[in-house]
C-alpha positions in Angstrom: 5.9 48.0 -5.3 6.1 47.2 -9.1 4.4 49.9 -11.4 1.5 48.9 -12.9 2.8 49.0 -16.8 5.3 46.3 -15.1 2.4 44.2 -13.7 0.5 44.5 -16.7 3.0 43.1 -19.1 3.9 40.2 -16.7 0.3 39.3 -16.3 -0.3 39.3 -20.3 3.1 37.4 -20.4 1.5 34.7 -17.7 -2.0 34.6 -20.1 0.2 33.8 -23.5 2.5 31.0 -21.7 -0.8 29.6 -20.4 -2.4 30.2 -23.6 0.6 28.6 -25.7 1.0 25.6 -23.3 -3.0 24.8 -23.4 -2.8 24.6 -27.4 0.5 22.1 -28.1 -0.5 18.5 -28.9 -0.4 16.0 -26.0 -0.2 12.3 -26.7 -1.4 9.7 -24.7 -0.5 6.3 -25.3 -2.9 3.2 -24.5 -1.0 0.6 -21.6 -2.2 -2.6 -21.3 -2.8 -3.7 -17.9 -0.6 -6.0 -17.5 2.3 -3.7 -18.1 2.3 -2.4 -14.4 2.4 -6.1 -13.1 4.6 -6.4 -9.7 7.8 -8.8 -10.1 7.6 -12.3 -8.3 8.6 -12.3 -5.0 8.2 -8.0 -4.4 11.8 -7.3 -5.0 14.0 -7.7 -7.7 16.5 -11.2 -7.9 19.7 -9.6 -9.5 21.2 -5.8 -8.8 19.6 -4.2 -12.0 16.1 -5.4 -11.4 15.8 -7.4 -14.4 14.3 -10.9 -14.7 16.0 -13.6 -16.7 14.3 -14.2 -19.7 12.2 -11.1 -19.9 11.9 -9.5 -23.3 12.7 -6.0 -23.1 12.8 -3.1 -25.7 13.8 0.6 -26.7 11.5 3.5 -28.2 13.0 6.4 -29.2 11.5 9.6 -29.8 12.3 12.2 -31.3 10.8 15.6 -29.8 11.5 19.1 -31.5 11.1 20.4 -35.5 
């Protein structure tokens, strides 16, 4: 068994990770419904899943300070 200084200090360490991941900012971005919308057919035609035609796009961001 652990002595209790040891438990102590881990349980304060648990509170300020909780504490720490509680206060960062979350963002949540609006999806239209549509976006989720099942391909023709249930499968995809070609071997990367992507339909002919279909606009496609890239975001990048950039996480850290």
């Amino acid at each position: 068994m652990l002595p209790p200084f040891i438990i102590d200090q881990i349980r304060r360490r648990e509170e300020v990770d909780h504490f720490r991941r509680d206060q960062q900012p979350r963002l949540e971005l609006p999806m239209p419904m549509d976006a989720y919308r099942p391909l023709p057919g249930g499968e995809p035609s070609s071997g990367d899943g992507v339909e002919p035609g279909l606009e496609r796009g890239v975001i990048i961001v950039e996480l850290g300070g």
